[in-house]
N, C-alpha and C positions, 0 to 999 in steps of 0.2 A: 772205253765204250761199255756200255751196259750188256750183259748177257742176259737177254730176256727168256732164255730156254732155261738158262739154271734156276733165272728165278720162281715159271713154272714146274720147274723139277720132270723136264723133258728131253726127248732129243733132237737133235736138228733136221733130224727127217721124220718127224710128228706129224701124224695127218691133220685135217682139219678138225674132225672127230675128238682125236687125243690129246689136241690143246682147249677145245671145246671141255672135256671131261675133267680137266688137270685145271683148267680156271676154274669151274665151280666148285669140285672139292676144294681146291687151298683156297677160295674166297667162303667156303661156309666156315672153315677154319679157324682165318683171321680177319672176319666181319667183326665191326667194332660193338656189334649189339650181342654177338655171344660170348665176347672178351669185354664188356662193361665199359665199353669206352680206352682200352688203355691205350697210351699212344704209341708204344712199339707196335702193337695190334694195328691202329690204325695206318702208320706208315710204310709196314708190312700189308698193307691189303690194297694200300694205294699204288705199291710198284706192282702187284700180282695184277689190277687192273691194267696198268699202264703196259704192263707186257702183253695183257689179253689184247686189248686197245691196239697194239702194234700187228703183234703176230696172226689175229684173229682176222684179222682180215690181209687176202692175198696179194693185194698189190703193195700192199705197205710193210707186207711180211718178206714180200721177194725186191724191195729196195733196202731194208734192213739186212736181211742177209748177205745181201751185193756189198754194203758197207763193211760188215762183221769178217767177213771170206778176207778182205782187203786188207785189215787189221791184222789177223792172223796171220793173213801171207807175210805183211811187215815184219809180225815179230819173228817170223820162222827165218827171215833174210836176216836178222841181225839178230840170232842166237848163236852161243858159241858154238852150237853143231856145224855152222853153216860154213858151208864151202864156197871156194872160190871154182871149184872144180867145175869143170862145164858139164860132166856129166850131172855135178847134185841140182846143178845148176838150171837142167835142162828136167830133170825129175820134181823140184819146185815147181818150176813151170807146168808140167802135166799133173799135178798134183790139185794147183790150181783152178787151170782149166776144167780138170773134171769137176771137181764142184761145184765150179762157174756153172759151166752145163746142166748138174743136177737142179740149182735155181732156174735156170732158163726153161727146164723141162717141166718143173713142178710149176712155174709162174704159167706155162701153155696149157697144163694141164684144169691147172684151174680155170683160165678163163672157159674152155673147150666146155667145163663141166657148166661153167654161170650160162654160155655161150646156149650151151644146151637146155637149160631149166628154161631160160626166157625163153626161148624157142616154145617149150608147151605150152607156154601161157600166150604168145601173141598168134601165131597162128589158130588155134581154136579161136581166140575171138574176134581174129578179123572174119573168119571162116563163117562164125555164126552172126557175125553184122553182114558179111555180102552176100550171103543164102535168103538172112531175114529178108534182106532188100528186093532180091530176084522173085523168092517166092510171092512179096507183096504185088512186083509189077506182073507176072505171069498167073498168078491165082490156080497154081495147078489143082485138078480133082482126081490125082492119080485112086487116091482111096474109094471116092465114088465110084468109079468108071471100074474099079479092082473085082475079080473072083474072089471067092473063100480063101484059097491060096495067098495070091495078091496079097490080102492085108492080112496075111498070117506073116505074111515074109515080112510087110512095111512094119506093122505091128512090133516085131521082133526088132525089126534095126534101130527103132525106133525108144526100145526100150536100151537096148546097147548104149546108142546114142548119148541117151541122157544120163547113166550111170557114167560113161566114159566124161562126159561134159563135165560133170558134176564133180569128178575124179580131179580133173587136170584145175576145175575154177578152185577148189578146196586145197589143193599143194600150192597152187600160185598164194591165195589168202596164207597159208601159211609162212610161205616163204618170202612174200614182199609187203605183207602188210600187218599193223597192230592196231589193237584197242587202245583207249582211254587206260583200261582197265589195268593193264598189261605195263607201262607206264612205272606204274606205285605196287606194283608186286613183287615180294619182296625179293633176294639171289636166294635166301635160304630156304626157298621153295622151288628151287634149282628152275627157274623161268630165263630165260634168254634175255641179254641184253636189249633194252629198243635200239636197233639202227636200221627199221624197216623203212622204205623211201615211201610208205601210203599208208596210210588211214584204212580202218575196213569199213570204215562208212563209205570214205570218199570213192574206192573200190565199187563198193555196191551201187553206190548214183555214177559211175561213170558206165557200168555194163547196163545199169535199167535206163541211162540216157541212150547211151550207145543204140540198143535196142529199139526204140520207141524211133530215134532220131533216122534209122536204117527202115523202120518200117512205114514211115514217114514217106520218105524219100522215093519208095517204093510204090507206093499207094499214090503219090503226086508221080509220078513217070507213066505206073502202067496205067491209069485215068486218062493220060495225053496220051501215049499211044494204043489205048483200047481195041481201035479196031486191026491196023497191023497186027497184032498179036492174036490179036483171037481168030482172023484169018490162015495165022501162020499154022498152027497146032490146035484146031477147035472142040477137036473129041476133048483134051486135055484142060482145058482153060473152062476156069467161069469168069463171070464179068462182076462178080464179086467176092469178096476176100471170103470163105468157107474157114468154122475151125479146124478144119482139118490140116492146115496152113502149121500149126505149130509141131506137127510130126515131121516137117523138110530139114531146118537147120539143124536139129541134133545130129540127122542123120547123114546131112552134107558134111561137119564136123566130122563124125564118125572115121569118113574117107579119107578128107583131106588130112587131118592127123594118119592114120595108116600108111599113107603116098609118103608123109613128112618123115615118120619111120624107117619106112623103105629106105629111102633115098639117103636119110641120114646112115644108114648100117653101110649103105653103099661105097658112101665118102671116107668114113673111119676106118 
């Protein structure tokens, strides 16, 4: 079986980081465009992919290793060191085991971490499609109706809001989506593999539908029940959409991430 850690020239407990690093140096390496084509070049840069391709991703890195552990144990059972002894016998076995474990740990640990990246990304934007949508049926004028204060404070959260918005929408873009561009560039500009599951076009028409589609929705609801509503809360409510409407979702955002925080610190 292939040692795809020797071939990176790493070790078996490499973060994702330091296989990350150790692919793109030995692929600017033995890239066949700075080696003139030659073929030992080439078929040296095809197994450095091909271990990137394995180990570089975590689910396929922690069913590799489950195999590799397995092999080792084999040869370790039938080396001449090997005892019949039920003590060595019994120290293979936790030997094992513990490794076993360290995969199992590291395989948890990654997902925990994917578990959690996606987490900043759907939350903020269901956050800002069902805020878009409330504040279209409700049509609050919290800003009108506001003191100097009042929209010093909304003002402020306001501007939180959208730097925090703008934070979490630019890491998700980074981390699940590519260009055209991005594609045809080359490794020896140390650029990251494409294996992003979106488009950042398709990204960007799916939050400017999202949006339109949520304030949409909103707009046709709170029109049907207009007067319920403006009886419930009337100092609050106007009976039509104000721009002052697009200071709510960043700031609803804002919270609902902060709660998501919380609550996450709470659990780990």
């Amino acid at each position: 079986m292939t040692d795809f850690y020797k071939i990176l020239k790493i070790s078996s407990k490499a973060s994702d980081a330091e296989i990350k690093s150790a692919y793109r140096r030995l692929a600017r390496e033995l890239h066949p465009d700075v080696n003139g084509g030659a073929e030992i070049s080439s078929r040296e840069f095809a197994r450095v992919a091909k271990a990137y391709e394995v180990l570089g991703n975590p689910q396929r890195r922690a069913d590799y290793d489950k195999k590799l552990l397995r092999q080792q144990f084999n040869k370790t059972e039938t080396a001449v060191f090997s005892s019949e002894n039920p003590h060595a016998k019994r120290w293979r076995q936790m030997a094992y085991d513990r490794r076993y474990n360290e995969i199992i740990d590291r395989m948890i640990a990654d997902e925990r971490r994917e578990t959690l990246a996606l987490q900043k990304i759907i939350f903020p934007t269901v956050a800002l499609f069902v805020s878009t949508c409330f504040v279209a049926i409700l049509k609050p004028e919290i800003w009108a109706n506001s003191e100097a204060v009042g929209k010093t404070i909304l003002l402020a959260l306001f501007i939180a809001g959208v730097f925090h918005l703008a934070g979490r929408l630019r890491a998700a873009s980074e981390r699940y989506t590519y260009t055209n561009e991005d594609i045809h560039d080359s490794i020896l500009q140390e650029t990251e593999p494409v294996r992003k599951p979106f488009t950042r076009a398709s990204a960007i028409g799916f939050l400017v539908l999202g949006f339109c589609m949520s304030l949409g929705i909103g707009l046709i609801i709170g029109n049907y029940f207009e007067i319920v509503i403006a009886e419930a809360v009337p100092s609050f409510l106007s009976p039509n959409l104000k721009p002052e409407f697009v200071f709510y979702p960043p700031i609803f955002v804002l919270f609902v991430d902060m709660m998501h925080a919380f609550t996450s610190r709470m659990d780990y």
